[in-house]
Every structure is written in C-alpha cells, then in structure tokens.
C-alpha positions in Angstrom: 21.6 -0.5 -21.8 20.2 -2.6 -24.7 16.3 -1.4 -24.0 15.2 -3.5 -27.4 16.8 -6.4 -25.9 14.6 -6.0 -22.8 11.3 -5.4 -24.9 12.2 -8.6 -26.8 13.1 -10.6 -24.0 9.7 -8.6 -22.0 7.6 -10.1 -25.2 8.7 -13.5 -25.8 8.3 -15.0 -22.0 4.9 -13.0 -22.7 3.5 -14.6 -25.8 4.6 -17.9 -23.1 2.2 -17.3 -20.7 -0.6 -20.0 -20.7 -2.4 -18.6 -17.2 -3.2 -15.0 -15.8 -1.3 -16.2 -12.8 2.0 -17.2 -14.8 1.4 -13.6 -16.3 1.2 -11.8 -13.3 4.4 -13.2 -12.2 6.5 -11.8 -14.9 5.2 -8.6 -14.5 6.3 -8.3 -11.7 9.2 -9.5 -12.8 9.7 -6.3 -15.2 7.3 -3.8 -13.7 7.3 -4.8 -10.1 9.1 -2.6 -7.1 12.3 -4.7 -7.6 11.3 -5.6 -11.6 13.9 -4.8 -14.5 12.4 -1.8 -15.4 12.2 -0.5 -12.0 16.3 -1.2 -11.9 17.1 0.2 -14.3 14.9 3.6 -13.8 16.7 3.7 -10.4 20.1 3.5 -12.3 19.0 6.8 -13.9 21.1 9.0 -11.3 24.3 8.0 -12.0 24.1 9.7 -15.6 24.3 13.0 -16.7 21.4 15.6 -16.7 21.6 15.1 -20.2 21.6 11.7 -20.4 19.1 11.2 -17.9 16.6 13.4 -20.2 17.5 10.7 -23.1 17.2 7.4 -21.6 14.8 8.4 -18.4 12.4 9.1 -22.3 13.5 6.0 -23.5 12.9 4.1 -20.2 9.3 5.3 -20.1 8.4 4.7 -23.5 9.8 1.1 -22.8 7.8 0.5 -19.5 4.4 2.0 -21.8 5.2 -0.8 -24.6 5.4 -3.7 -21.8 2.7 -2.5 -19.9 0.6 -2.8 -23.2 1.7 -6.2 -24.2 0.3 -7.3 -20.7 -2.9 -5.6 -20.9 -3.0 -7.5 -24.4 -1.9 -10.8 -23.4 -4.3 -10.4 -19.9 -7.4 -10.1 -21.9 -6.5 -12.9 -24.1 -6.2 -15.1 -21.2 -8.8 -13.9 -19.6 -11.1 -15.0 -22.6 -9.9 -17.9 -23.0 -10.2 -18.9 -19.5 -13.7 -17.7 -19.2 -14.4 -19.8 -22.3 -13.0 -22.7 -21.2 -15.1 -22.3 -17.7 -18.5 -22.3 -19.6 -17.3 -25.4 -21.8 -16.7 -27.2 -18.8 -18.3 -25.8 -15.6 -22.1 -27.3 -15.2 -24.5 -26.0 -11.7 -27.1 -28.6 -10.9 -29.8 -26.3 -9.1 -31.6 -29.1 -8.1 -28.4 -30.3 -5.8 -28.6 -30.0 -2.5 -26.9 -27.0 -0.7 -23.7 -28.0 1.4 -24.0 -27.9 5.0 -23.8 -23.9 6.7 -20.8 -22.7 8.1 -21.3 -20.5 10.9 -20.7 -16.7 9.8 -17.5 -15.4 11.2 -15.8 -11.7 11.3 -13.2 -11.3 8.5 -9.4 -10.4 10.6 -8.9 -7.5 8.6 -12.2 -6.0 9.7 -11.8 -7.1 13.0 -8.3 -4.7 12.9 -10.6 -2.1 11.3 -13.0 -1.9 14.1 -9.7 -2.3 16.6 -7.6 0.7 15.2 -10.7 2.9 14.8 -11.0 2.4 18.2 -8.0 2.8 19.8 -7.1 5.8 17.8 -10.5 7.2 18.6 -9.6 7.2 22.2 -6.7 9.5 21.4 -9.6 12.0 20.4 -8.7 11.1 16.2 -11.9 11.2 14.1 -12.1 9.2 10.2 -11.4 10.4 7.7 -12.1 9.2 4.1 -11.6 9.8 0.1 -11.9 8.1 -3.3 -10.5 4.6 -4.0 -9.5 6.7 -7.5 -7.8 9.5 -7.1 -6.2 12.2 -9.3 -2.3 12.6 -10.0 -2.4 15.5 -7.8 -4.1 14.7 -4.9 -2.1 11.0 -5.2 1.7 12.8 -6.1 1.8 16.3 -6.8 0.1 17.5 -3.8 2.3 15.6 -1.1 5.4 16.9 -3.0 6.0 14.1 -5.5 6.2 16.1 -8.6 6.7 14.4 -11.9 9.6 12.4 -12.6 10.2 12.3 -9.3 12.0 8.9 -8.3 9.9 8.9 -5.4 7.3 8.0 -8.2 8.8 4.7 -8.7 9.0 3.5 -4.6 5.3 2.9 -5.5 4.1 0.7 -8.4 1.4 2.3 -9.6 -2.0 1.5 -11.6 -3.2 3.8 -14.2 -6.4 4.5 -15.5 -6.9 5.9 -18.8 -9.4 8.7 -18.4 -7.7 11.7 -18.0 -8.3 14.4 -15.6 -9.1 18.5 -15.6 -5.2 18.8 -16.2 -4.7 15.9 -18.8 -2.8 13.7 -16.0 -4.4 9.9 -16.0 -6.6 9.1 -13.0 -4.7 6.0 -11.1 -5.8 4.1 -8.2 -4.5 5.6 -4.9 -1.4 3.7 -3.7 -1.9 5.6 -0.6 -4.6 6.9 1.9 -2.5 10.3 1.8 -4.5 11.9 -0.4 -7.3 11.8 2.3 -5.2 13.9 4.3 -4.2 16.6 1.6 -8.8 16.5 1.1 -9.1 17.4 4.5 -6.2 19.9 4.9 -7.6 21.8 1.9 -11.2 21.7 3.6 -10.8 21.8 7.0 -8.8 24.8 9.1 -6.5 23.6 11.4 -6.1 22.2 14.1 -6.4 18.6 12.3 -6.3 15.2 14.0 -7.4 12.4 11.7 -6.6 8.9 10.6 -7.7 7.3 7.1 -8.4 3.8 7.1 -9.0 2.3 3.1 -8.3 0.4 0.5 -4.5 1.0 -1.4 -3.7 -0.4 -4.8 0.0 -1.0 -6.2 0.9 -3.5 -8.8 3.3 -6.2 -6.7 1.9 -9.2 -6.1 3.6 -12.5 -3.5 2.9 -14.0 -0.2 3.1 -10.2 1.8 2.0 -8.3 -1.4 -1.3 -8.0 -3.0 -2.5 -5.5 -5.8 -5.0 -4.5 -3.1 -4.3 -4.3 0.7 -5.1 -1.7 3.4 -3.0 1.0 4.8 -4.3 3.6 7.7 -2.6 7.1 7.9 -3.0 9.3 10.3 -1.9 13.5 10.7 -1.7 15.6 13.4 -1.5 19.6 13.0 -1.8 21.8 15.2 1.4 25.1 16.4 2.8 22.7 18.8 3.0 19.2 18.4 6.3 17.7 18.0 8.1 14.2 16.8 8.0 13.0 21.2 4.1 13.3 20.4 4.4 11.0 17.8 6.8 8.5 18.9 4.6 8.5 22.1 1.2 8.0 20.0 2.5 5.3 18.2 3.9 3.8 20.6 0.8 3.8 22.7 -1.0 2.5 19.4 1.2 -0.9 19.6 0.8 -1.4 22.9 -2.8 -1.2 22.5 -3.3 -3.4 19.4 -0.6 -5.9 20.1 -1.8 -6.3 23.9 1.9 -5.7 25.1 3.0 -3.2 27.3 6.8 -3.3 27.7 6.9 -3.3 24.4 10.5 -2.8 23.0 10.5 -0.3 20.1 12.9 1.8 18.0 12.8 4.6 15.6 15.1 4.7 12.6 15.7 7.9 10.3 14.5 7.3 6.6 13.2 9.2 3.6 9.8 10.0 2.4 8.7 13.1 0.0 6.0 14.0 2.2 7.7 14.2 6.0 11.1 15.7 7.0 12.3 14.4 9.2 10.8 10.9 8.6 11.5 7.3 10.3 10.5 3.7 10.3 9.7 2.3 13.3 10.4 -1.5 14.3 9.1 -3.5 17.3 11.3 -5.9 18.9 10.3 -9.8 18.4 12.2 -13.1 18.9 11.1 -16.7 18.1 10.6 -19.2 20.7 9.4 -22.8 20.0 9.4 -21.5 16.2 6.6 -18.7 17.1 6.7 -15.6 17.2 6.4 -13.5 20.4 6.3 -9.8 19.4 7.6 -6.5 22.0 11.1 -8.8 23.3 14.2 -10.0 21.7 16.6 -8.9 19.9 14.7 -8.9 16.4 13.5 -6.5 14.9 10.6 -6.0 12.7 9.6 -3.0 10.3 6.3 -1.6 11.0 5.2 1.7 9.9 6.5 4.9 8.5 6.0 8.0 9.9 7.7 11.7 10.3 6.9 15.5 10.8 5.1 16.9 7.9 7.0 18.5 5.0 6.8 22.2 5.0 6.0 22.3 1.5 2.7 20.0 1.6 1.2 22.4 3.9 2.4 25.5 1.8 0.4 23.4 -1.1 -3.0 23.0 1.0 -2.8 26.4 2.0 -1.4 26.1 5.4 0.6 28.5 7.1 3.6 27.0 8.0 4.6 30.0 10.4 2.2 29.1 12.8 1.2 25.2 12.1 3.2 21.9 12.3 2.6 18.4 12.5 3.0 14.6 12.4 2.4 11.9 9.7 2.2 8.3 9.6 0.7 5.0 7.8 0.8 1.6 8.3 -0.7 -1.4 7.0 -3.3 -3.2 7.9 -3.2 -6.6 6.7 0.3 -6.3 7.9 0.3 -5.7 11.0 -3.2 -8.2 11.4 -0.6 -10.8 10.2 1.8 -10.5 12.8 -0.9 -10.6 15.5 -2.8 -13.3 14.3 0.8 -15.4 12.9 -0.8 -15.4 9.1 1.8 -15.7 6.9 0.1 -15.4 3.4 -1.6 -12.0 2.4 -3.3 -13.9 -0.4 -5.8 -15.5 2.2 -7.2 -12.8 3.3 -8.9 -12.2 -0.4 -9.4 -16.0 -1.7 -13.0 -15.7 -0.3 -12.4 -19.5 1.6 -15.2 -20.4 3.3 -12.9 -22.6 4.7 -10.2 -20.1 5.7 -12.8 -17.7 7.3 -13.7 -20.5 10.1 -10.7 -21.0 10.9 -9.1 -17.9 11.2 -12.3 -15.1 11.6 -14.0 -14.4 14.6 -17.2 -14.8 16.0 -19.8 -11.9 17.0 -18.9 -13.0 20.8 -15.2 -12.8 20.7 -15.5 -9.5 18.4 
C-alpha cells in the first residue's frame, strides 16, 4: 500500500474544501467507519505478525497526519466563516419579534422519559457518568485493550489532555463505561440502564457526531440470555405499542459480551409506510449479549458466583422508526419549524 499516495491524495481534496460541511464529508471519507483509512487498518490481519507491527505503525502515524490537516483546515474555515458572518450579518433590535410558536417536547426527550419508564417498571434504576471519559473506563476496562481492532468498529474523538496513565481523554462513544462506574462502586446484584449522550466521528442522514444510546446490565448468580431475550422483548412491545411483535436474535461479536447478538424486529411496507412487528423485513435494532467474564474479573467481580446480561441501543434510532423520521440531522438543527411539527405537546406527553 502506497500510504504517501493516500496522505497526498488525503491533503490536496483538503486544501479544496471551501465549507466546514464539504470538509466534514471527506473525513469521513478517510477517517470515517467505512473511510480509507479505516479499510485499510482492517486489511491489517491478513499480514504477518511482523508486518502488521510495521504497517499497523505506519497506518497510525498516517491517520495522526490527516487527522491534523483537518483540525488545521477546520479552524481555517471556521474563521473565515465567522468573519464573513460579522461582514455580513446585521440584528435590528428595534424589529419586531416574529410571531410565538407554541413550545413543544423535543422526540428524543419524549423517548427519554418513555424508556426511563418502561425500564423502570422492570425494577431498573439510572445510572449515569461523564460525557468524557478516560481510555480505560471507555476501552480497556470492557476488554478492548490497545490495538485492539475492536478499537476501530468505533470512530473515536480524541481529546488532547492526557490522563493519570498518559492515555488521551476521548469523548465516550459509548454509555458502557457507566456500567464498568457502577460495577466497580456498587456490589452486586446490579440492574441498571444508562441513558446519555455518545460521540463518534461519522456523520450522514442516520449518523451524527453526537446521538444517544441507552445500555442497560443485569448481574446477579442467575440470570441467563431467556431473561434477556424476554426483557427486550418486552421493552419493544412496550415502546413500539405492538404486542405480537415478530422478533429474532442473531449471533454476533462484541469485546464486552460472549455470547453476543443483534436483535431485529420484523417490519414490511404497506402503502410506502412502514408498519413495524409483521412482515417479512427485518430491521437491526440493538446489540446485546451475556457479559464477558473478563470485564467482571476487571471490576472486581467474582465470576464464580455472578453473571449477567448486556445491551445498548440507540435512541434517536429507534425514535426514528416510531415516529417515521428519516433524517438524524433534524433532530439537532434547532428548527423552530421542525419542532412544531414533529414535538409534542405537554398534553400528549
């Protein structure tokens, strides 16, 4: 792989950019989930142990140089723009206010409020943590150690202070950290969820830089992967008002749970809407699994006696696919407009 073909490629549509937006999108293009540099990190496992050393340095110092050149290029742009605002951009105060919209509840905290409670009734309490986290609490911790390539499922923001152990603070891409807080100050049993803000660099009509994700965890010396198919299950039914809801659980792979799965809900389109729990469609909802040994061996838990469930889902996901919004970016434009239409008032809430 030519890598300083990439960086000169990476710098000139760069130096092209005339908007932040434009910028964004290319990179994404290189640093996103499915960007260049992501692709070619993943490619890393068909070389040898030796070569992976080599180009898995080389790969980094790459993704480093391009990241830079953004951070570079973004505050250019943002200056400019900012200038170009004040040259341009003139407030009468002495123009009459526009006429008052009524004030109307924002979806995603309506979904909030709706998953607090239903999980609530299955005796869960809240749980919650920073919005920046450390690298262990956000990796190490839930048994993503470094250079792990489960480190690259999840584009990740960086800050540059450094922690106790020299690792840069990042902003959680996860509310899974929550859980390894409570786990290390709380005895088992355990039964919380953890609603919050996530952050991950990706960016399109179901992506944003920030969304919200709630996880939940379950420990206790019994409880097995039929009590968490059935309280997710039971969740759905709840929050999607449909109760022969047609569901299915499919294995998959994350550090943190063995076994793990991704559950899908059953949907088909009729009249070109979407009607959720029949068909023979499926949609992706959630991950979830049985907690890895080694997470609870890392908060101190003996895994002799305890066991439990994991799982996370998000928000402004599945708010989407009850409500039929098809663009994340709405839900952060601050549009008067938008909120009308699509919020809810105190007396439907």
């Amino acid at each position: 792989m030519d890598i300083k073909k990439v960086l000169n490629e990476a710098t000139k549509q760069i130096e092209r950019c005339s908007s932040q937006q434009e910028l964004q999108n290319v990179k994404v293009a290189y640093l996103g989930k499915k960007g260049k540099i992501t692709e070619l990190l993943k490619s890393l496992k068909d070389l040898s142990l030796e070569e992976k050393k080599s180009t898995g340095a080389k790969l980094n110092s790459l993704r480093t140089d391009i990241d830079d050149l953004f951070k570079n290029k973004f505050n250019s742009l943002k200056v400019k723009e900012i200038n170009s605002k004040l040259k341009n951009e003139f407030l009468d105060i002495s123009f009459p206010p526009p006429n008052l919209i009524p004030s109307k509840v924002h979806p995603i905290s309506k979904t909030f409020d709706e998953v607090i409670s239903i999980f609530g009734s299955m005796g869960y309490s809240v749980a919650e943590g920073p919005d920046i986290e450390t690298d262990y609490y956000n990796f190490s911790a839930l048994n993503i150690p470094e250079n792990h390539p489960a480190r690259e499922m999840q584009d990740t923001f960086y800050i540059d202070d450094t922690d106790k152990d020299n690792k840069p603070y990042v902003l959680r891409t996860h509310t899974s950290p929550v859980q390894i807080r409570t786990l290390l100050n709380e005895k088992p049993p355990v039964k919380i969820i953890a609603p919050g803000r996530t952050y991950r660099c990706d960016s399109d009509s179901t992506h944003s830089p920030m969304f919200h994700q709630v996880e939940g965890l379950f420990i206790n010396e019994s409880t097995n992967m039929g009590d968490l198919k059935g309280t997710l299950i039971e969740f759905c039914k709840q929050y999607f008002n449909v109760q022969n809801l047609k569901v299915r659980f499919r294995p998959s792979y994350f550090p943190f749970t063995e076994p793990s799965a991704e559950m899908d809900i059953a949907y088909e389109i009729v009249n070109n809407k979407i009607h959720l729990g029949t068909g023979d469609l499926w949609l992706e909802i959630l991950g979830c699994g049985m907690v890895n040994p080694t997470v609870l061996e890392n908060c101190n838990v003996d895994t002799n006696i305890y066991q439990g469930f994991a799982f996370g889902m998000g928000l402004d996901r599945i708010t989407m696919l009850k409500y039929g919004l098809t663009d994340i970016r709405s839900f952060f434009s601050g549009n008067l407009n938008w909120i009308a239409n699509n919020g809810f008032s105190i007396g439907d809430y």
